[in-house]
PyMOL Python script that loads the backbone (N, CA, C, O; Angstrom):
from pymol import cmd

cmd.read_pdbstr("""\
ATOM      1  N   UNK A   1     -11.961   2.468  -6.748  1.00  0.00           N
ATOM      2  CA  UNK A   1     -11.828   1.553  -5.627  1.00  0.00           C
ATOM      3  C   UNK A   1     -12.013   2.347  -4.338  1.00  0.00           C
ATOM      4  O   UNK A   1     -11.742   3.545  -4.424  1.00  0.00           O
ATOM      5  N   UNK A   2     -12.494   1.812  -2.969  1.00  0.00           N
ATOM      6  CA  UNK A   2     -12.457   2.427  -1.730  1.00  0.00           C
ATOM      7  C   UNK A   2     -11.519   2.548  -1.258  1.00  0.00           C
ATOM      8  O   UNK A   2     -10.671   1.711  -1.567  1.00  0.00           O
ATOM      9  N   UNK A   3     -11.156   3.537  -0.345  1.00  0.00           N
ATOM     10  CA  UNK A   3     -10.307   3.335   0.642  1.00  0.00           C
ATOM     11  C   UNK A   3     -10.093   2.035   1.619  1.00  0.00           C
ATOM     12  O   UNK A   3      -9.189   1.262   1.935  1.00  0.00           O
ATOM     13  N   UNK A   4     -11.367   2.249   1.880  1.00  0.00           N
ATOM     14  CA  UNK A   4     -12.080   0.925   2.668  1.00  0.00           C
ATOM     15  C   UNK A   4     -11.551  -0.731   2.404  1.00  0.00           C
ATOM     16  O   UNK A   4     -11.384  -1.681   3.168  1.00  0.00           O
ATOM     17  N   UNK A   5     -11.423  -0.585   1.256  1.00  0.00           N
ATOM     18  CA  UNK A   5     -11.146  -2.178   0.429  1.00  0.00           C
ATOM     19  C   UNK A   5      -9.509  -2.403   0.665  1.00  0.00           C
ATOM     20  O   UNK A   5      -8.940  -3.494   0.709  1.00  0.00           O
ATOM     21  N   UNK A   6      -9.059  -1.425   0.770  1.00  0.00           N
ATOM     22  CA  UNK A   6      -7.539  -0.953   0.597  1.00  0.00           C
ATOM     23  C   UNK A   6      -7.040  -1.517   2.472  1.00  0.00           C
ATOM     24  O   UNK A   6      -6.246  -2.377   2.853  1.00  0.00           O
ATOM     25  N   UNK A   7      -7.865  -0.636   3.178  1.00  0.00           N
ATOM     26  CA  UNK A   7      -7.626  -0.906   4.542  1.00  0.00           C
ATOM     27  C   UNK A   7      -8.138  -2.224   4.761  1.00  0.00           C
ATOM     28  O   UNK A   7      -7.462  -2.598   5.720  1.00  0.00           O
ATOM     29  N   UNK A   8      -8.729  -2.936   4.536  1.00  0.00           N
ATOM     30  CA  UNK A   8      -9.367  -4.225   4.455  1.00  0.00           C
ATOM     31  C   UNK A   8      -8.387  -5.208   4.504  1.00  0.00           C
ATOM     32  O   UNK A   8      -8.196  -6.008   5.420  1.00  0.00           O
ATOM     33  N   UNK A   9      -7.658  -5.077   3.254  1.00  0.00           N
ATOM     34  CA  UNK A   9      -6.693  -6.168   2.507  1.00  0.00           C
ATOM     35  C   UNK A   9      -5.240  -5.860   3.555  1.00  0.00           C
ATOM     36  O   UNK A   9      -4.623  -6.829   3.997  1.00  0.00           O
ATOM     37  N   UNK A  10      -4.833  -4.548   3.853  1.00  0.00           N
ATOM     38  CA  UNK A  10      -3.999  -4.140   4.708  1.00  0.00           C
ATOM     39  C   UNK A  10      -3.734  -4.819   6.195  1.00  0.00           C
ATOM     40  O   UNK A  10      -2.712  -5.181   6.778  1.00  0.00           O
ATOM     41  N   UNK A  11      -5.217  -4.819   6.546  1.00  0.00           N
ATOM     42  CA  UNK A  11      -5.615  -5.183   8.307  1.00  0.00           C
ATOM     43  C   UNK A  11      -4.492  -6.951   8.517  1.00  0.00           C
ATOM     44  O   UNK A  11      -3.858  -7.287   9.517  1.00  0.00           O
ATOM     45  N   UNK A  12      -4.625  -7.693   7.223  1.00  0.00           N
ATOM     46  CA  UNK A  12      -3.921  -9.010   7.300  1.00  0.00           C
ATOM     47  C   UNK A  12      -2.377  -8.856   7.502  1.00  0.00           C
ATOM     48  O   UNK A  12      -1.444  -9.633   7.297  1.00  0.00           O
ATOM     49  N   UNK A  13      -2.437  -7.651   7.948  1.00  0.00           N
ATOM     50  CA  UNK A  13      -0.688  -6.840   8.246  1.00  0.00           C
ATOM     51  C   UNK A  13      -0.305  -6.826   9.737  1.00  0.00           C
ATOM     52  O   UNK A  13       0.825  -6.991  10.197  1.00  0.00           O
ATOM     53  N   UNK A  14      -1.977  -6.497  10.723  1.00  0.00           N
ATOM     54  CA  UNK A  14      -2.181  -6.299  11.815  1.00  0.00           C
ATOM     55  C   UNK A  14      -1.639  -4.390  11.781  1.00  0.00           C
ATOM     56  O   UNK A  14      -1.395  -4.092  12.950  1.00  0.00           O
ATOM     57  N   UNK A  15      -1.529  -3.799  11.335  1.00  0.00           N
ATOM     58  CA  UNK A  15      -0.755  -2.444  11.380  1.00  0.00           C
ATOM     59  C   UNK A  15      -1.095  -1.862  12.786  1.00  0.00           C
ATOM     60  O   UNK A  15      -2.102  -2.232  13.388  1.00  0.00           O
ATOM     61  N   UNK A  16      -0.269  -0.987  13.267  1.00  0.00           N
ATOM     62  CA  UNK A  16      -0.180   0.022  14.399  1.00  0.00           C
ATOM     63  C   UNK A  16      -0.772   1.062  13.974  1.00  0.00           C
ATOM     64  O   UNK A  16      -1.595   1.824  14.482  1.00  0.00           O
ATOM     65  N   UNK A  17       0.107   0.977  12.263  1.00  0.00           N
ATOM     66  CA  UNK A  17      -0.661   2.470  11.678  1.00  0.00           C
ATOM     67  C   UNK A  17      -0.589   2.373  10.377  1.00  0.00           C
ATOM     68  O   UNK A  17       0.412   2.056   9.735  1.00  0.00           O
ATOM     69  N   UNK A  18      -1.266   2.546  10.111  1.00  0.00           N
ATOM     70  CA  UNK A  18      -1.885   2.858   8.702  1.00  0.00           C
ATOM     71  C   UNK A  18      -2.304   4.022   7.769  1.00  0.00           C
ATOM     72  O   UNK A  18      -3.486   4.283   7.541  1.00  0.00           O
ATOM     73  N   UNK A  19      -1.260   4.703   7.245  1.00  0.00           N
ATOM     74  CA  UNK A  19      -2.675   6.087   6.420  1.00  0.00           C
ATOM     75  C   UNK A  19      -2.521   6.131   4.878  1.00  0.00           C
ATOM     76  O   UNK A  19      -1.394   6.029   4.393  1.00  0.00           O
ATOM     77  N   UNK A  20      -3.456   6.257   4.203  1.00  0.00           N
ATOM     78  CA  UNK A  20      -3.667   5.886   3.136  1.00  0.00           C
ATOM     79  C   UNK A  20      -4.030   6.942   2.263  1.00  0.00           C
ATOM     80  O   UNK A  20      -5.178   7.311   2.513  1.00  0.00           O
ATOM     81  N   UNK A  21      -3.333   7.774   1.042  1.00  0.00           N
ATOM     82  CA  UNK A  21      -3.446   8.468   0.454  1.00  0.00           C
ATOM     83  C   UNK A  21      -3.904   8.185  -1.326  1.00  0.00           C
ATOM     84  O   UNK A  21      -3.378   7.470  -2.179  1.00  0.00           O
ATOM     85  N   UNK A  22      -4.993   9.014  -1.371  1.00  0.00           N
ATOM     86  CA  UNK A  22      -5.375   8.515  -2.467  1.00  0.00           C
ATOM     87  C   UNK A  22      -4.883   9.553  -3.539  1.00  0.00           C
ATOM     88  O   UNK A  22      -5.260  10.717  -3.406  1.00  0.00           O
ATOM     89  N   UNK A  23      -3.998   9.188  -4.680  1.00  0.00           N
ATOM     90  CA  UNK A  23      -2.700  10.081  -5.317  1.00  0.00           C
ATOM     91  C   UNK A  23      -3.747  10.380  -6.789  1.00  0.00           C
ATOM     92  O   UNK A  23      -3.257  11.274  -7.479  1.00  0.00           O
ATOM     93  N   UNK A  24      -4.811   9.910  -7.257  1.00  0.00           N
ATOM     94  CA  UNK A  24      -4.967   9.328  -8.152  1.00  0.00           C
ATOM     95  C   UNK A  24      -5.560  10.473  -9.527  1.00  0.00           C
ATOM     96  O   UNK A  24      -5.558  10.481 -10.758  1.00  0.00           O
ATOM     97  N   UNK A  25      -6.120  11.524  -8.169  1.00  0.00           N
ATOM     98  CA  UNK A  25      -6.265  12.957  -9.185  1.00  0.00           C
ATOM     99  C   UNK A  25      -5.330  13.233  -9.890  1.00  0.00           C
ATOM    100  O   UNK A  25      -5.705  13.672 -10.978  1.00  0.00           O
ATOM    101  N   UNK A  26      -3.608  13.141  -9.697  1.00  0.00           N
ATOM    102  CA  UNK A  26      -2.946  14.079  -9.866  1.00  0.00           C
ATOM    103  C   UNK A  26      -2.218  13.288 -11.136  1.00  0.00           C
ATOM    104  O   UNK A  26      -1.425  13.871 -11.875  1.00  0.00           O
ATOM    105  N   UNK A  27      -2.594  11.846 -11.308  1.00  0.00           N
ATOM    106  CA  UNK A  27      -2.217  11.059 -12.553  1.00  0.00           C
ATOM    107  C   UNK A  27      -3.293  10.915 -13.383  1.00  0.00           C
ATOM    108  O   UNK A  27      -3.112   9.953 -14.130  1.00  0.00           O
ATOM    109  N   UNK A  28      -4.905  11.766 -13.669  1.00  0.00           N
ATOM    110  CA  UNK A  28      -5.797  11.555 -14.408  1.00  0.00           C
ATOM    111  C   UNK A  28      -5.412  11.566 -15.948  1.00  0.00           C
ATOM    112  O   UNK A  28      -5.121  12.629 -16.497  1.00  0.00           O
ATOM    113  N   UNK A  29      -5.417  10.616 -16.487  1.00  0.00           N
ATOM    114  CA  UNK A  29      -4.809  10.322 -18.309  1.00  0.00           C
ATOM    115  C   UNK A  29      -3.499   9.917 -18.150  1.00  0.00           C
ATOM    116  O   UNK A  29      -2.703  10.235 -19.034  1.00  0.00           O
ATOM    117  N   UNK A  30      -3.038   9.147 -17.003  1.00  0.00           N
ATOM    118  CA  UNK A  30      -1.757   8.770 -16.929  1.00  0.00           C
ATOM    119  C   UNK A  30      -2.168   7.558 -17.986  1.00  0.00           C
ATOM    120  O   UNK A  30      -3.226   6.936 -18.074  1.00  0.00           O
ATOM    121  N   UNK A  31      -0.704   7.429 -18.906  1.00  0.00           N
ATOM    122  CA  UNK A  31      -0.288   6.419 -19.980  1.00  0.00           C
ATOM    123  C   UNK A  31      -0.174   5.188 -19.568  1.00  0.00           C
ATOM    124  O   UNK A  31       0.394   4.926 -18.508  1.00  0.00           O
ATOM    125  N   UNK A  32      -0.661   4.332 -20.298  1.00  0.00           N
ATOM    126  CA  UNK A  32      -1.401   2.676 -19.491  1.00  0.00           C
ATOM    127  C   UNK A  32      -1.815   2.837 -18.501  1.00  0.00           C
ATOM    128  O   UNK A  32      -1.448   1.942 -17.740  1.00  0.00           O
ATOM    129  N   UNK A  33      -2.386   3.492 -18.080  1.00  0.00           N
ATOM    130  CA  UNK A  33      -3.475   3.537 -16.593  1.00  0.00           C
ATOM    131  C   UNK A  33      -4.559   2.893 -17.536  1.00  0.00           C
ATOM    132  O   UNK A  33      -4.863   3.344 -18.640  1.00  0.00           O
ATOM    133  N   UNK A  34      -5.148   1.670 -16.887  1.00  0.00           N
ATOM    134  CA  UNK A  34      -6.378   1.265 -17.811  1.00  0.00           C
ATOM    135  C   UNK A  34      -7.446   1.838 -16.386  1.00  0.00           C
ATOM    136  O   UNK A  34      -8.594   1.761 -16.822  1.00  0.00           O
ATOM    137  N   UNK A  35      -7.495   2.351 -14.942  1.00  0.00           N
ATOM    138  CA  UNK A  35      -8.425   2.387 -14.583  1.00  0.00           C
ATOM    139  C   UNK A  35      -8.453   2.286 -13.211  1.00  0.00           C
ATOM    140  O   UNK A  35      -9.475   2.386 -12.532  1.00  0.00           O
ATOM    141  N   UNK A  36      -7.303   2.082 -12.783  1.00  0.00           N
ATOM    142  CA  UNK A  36      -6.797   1.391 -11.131  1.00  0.00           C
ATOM    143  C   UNK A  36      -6.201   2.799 -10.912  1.00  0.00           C
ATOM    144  O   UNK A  36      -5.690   3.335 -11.895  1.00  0.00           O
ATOM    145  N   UNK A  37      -6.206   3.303 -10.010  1.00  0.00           N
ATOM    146  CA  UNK A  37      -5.732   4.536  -8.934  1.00  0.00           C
ATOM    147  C   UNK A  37      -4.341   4.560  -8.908  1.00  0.00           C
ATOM    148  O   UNK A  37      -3.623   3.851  -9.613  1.00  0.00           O
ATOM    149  N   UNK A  38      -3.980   5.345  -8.126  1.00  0.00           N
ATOM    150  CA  UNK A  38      -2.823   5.726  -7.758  1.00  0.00           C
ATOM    151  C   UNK A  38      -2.899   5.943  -6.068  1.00  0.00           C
ATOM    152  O   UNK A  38      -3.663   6.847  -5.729  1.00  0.00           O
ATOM    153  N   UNK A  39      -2.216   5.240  -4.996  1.00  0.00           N
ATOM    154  CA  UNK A  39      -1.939   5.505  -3.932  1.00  0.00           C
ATOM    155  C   UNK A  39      -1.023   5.451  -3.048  1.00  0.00           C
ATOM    156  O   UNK A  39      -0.285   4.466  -3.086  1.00  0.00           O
ATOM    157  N   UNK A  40      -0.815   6.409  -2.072  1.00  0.00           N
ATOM    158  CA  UNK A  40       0.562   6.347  -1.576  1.00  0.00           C
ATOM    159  C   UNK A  40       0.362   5.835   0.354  1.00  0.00           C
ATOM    160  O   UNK A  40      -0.034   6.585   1.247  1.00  0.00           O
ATOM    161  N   UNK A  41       0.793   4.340   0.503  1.00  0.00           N
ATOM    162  CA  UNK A  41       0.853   4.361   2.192  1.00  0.00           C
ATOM    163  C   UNK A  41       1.916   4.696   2.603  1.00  0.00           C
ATOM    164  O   UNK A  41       2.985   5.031   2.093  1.00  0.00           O
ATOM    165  N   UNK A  42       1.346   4.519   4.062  1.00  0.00           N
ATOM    166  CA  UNK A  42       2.415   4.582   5.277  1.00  0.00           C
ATOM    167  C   UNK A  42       1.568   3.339   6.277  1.00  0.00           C
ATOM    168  O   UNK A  42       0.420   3.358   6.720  1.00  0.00           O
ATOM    169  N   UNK A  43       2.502   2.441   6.389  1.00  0.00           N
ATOM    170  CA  UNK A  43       2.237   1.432   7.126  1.00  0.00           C
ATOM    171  C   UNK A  43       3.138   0.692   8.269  1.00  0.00           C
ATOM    172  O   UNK A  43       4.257   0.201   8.123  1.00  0.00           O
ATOM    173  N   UNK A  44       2.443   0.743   9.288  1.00  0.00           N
ATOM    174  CA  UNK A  44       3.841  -0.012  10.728  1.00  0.00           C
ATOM    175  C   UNK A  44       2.739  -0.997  11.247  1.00  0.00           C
ATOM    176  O   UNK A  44       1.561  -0.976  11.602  1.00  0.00           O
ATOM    177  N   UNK A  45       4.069  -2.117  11.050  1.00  0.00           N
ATOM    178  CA  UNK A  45       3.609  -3.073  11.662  1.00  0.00           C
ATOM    179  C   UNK A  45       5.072  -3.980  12.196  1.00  0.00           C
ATOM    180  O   UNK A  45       6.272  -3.972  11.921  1.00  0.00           O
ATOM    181  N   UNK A  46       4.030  -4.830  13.234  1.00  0.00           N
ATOM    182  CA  UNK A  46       5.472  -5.328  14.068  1.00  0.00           C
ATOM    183  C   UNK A  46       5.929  -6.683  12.918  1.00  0.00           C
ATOM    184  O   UNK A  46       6.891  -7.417  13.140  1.00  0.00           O
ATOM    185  N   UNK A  47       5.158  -6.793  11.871  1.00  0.00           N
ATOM    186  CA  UNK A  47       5.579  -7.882  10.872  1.00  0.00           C
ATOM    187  C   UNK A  47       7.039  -7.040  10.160  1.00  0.00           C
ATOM    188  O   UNK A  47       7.970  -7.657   9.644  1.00  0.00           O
ATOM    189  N   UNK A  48       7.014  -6.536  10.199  1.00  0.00           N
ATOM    190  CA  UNK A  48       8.327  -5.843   9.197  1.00  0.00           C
ATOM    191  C   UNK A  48       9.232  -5.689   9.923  1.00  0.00           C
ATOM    192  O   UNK A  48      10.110  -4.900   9.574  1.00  0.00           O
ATOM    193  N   UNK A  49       9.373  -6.575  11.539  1.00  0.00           N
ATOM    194  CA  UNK A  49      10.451  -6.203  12.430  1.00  0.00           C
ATOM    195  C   UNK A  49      11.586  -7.063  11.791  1.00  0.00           C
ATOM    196  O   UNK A  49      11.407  -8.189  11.325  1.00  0.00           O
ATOM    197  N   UNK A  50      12.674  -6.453  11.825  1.00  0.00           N
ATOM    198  CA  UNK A  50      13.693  -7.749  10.895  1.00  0.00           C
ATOM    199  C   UNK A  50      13.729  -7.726   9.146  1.00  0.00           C
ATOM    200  O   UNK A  50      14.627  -8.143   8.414  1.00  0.00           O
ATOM    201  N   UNK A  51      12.997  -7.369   8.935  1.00  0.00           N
ATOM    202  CA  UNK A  51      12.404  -7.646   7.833  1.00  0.00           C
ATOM    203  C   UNK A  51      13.445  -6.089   6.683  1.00  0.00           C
ATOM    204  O   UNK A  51      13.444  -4.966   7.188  1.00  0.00           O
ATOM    205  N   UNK A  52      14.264  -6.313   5.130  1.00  0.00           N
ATOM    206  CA  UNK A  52      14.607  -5.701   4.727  1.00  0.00           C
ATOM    207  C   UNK A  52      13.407  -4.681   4.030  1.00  0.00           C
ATOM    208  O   UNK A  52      12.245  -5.075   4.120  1.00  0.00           O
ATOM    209  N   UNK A  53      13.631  -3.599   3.457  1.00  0.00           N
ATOM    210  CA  UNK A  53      12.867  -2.823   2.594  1.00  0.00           C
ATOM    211  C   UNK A  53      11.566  -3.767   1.534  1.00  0.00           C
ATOM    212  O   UNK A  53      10.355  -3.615   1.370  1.00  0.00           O
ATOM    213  N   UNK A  54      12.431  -4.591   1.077  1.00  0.00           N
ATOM    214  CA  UNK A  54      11.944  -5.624  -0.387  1.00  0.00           C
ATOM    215  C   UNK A  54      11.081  -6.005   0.127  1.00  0.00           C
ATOM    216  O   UNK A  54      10.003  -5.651  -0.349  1.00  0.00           O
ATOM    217  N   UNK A  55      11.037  -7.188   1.722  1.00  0.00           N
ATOM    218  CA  UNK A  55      10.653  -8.159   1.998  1.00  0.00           C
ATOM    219  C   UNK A  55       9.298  -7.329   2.856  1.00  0.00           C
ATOM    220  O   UNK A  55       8.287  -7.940   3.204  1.00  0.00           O
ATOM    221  N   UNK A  56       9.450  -6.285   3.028  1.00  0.00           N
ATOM    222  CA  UNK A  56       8.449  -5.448   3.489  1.00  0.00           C
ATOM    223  C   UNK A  56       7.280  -5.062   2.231  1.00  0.00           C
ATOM    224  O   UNK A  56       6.072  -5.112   2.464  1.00  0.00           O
ATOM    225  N   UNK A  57       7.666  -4.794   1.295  1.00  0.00           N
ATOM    226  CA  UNK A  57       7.051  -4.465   0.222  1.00  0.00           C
ATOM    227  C   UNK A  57       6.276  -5.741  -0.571  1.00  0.00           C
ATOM    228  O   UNK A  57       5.268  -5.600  -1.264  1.00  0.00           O
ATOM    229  N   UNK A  58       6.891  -6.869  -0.343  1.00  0.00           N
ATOM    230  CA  UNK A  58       6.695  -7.983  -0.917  1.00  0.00           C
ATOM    231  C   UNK A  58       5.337  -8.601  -0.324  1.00  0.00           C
ATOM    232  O   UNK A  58       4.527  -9.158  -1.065  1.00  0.00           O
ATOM    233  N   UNK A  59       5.077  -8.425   1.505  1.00  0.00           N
ATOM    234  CA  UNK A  59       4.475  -8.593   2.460  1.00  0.00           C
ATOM    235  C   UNK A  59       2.820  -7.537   2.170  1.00  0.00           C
ATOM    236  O   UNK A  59       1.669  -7.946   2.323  1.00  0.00           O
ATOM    237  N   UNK A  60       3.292  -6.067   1.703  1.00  0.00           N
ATOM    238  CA  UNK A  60       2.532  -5.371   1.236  1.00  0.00           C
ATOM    239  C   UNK A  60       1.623  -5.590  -0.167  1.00  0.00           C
ATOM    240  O   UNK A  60       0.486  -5.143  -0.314  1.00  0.00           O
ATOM    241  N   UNK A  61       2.124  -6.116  -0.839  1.00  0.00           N
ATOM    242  CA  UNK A  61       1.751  -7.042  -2.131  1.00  0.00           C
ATOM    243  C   UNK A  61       1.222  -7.887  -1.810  1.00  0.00           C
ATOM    244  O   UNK A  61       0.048  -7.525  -1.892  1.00  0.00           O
ATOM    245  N   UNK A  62       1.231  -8.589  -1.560  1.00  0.00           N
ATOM    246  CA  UNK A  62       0.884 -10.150  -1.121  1.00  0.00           C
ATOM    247  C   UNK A  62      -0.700  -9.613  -0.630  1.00  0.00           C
ATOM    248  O   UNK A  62      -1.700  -9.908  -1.284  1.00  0.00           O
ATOM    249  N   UNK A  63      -0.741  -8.935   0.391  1.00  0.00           N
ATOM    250  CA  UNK A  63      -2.009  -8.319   0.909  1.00  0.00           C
ATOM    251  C   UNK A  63      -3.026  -8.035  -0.019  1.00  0.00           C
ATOM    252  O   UNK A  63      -4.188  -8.440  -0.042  1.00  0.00           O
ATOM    253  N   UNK A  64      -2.220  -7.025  -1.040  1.00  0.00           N
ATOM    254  CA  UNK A  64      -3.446  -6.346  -1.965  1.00  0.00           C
ATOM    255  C   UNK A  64      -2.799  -6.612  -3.517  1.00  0.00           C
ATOM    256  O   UNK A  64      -2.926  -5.771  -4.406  1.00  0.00           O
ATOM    257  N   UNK A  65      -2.242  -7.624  -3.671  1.00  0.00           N
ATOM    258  CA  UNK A  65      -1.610  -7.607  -5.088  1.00  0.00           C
ATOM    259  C   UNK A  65      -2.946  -8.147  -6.094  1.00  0.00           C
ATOM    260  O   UNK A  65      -2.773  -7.806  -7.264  1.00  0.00           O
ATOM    261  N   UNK A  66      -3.987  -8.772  -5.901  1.00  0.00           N
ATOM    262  CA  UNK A  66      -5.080  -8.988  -6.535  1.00  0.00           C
ATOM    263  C   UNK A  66      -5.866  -8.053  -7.273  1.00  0.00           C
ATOM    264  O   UNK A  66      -6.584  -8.259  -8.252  1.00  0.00           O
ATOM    265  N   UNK A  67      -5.696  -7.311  -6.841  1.00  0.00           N
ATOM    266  CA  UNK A  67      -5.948  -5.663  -7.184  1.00  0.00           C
ATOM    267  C   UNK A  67      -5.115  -4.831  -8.430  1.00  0.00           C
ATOM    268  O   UNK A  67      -5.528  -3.941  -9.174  1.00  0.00           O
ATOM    269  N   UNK A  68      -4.247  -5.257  -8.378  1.00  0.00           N
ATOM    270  CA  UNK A  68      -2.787  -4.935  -9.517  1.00  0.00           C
ATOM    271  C   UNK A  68      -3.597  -5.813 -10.647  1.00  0.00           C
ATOM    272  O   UNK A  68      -4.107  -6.932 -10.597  1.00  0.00           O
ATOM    273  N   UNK A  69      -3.511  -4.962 -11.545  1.00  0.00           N
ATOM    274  CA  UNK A  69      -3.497  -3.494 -11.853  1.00  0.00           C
ATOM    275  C   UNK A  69      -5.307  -3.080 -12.610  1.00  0.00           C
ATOM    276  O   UNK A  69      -5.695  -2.273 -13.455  1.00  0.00           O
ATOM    277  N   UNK A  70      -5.967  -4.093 -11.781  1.00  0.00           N
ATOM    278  CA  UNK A  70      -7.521  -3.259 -11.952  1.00  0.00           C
ATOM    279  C   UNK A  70      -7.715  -2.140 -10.829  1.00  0.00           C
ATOM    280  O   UNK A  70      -8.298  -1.109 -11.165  1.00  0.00           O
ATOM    281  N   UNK A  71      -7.431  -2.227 -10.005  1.00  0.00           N
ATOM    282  CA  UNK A  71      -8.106  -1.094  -8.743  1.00  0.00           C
ATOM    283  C   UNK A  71      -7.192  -0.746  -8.311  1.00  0.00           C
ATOM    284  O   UNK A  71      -7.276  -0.193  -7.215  1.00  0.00           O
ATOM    285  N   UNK A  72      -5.779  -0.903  -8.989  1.00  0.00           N
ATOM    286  CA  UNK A  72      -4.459  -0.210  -8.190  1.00  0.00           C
ATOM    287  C   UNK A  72      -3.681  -0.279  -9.385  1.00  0.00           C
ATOM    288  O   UNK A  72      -3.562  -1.387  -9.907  1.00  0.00           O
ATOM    289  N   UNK A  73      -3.259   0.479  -9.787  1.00  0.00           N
ATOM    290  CA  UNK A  73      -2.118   1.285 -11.119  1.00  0.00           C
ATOM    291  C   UNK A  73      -0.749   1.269 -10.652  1.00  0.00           C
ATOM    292  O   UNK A  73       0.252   0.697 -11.082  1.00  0.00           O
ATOM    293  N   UNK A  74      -0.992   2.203  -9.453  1.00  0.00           N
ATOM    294  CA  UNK A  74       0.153   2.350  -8.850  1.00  0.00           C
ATOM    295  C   UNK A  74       0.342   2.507  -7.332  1.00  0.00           C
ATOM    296  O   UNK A  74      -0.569   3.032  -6.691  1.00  0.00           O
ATOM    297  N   UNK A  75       1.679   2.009  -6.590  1.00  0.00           N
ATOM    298  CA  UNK A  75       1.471   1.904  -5.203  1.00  0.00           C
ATOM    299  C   UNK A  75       2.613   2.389  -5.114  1.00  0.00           C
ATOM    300  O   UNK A  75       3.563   2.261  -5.886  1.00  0.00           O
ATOM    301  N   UNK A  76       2.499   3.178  -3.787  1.00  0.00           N
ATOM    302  CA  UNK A  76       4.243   3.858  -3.182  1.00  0.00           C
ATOM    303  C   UNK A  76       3.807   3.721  -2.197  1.00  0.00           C
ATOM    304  O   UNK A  76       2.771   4.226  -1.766  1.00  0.00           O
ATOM    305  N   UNK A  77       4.937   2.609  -1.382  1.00  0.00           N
ATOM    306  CA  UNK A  77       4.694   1.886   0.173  1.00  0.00           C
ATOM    307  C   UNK A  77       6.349   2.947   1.061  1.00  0.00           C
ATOM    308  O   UNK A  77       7.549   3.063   0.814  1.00  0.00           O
ATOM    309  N   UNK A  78       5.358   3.480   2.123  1.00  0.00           N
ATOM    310  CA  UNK A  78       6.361   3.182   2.961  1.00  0.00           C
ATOM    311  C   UNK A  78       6.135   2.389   4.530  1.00  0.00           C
ATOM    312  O   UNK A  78       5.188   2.664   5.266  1.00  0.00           O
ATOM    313  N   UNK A  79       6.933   1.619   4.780  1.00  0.00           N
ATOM    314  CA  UNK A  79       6.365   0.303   5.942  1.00  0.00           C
ATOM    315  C   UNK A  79       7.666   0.415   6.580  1.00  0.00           C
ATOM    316  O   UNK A  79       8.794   0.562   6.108  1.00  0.00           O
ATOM    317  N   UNK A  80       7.087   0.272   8.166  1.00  0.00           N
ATOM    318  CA  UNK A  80       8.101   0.356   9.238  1.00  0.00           C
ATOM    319  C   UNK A  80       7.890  -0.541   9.927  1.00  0.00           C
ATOM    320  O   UNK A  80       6.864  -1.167   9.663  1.00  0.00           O
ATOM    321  N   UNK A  81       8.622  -0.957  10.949  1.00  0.00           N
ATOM    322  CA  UNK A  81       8.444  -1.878  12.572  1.00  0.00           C
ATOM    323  C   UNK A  81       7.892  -0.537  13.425  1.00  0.00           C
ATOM    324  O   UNK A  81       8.064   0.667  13.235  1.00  0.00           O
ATOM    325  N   UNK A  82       7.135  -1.303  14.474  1.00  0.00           N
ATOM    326  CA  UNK A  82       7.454  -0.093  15.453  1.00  0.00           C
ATOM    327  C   UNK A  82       8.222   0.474  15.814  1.00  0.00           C
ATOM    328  O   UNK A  82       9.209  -0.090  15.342  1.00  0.00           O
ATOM    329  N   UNK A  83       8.743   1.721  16.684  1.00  0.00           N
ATOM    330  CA  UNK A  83       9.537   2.511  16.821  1.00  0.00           C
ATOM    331  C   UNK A  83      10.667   2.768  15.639  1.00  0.00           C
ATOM    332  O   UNK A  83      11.489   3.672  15.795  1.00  0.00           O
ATOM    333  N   UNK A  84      10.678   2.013  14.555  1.00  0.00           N
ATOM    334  CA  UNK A  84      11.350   3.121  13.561  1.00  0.00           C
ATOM    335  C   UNK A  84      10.932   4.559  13.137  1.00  0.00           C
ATOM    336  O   UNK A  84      10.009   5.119  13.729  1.00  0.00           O
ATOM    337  N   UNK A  85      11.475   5.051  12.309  1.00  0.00           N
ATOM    338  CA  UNK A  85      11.014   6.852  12.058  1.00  0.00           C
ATOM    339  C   UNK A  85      10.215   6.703  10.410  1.00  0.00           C
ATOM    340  O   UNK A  85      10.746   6.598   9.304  1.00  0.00           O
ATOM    341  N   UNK A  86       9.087   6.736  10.706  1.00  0.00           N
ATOM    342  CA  UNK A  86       8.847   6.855   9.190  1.00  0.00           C
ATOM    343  C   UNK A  86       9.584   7.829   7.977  1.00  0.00           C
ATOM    344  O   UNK A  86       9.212   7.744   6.807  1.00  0.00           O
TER     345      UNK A  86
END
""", "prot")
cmd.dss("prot")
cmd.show_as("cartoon", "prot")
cmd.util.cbc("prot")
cmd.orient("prot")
């Protein structure tokens, strides 16, 4: 999968910031991996203002959950409001 496709599905977040790590070398022959990557964000957006851990993650899904689990295996989100500390 691209990065590109990833930031794509993300942008419906509006993010401040976005960076996107692609994890996926370091799980090559990972067990039930049929083929979808491994990646790790960091995402701020003013949608997650208010918003608990879950309901942030849930918001992050929703974006790119179509993808689960052909072009995404695995995801490790971390999502802020502005001015929190990543």
């Amino acid at each position: 999968m691209s990065l590109d496709l990833l930031k794509q599905r993300l942008a419906a977040l509006a993010p401040t910031k976005l960076e996107i790590q692609d994890d996926s070398a370091q799980h090559a022959g990972h067990a039930g991996n049929r083929g979808g990557g491994h990646y790790t964000i960091l995402v701020e957006s003013s949608q997650f203002a208010g918003k608990s851990t879950i309901m942030r993650h849930r918001l992050v899904y929703e974006a790119v959950g179509d993808l689960i689990p052909t072009q995404i295996h695995a995801l490790s989100i971390r999502a802020y409001a502005p001015g929190e500390q990543p």
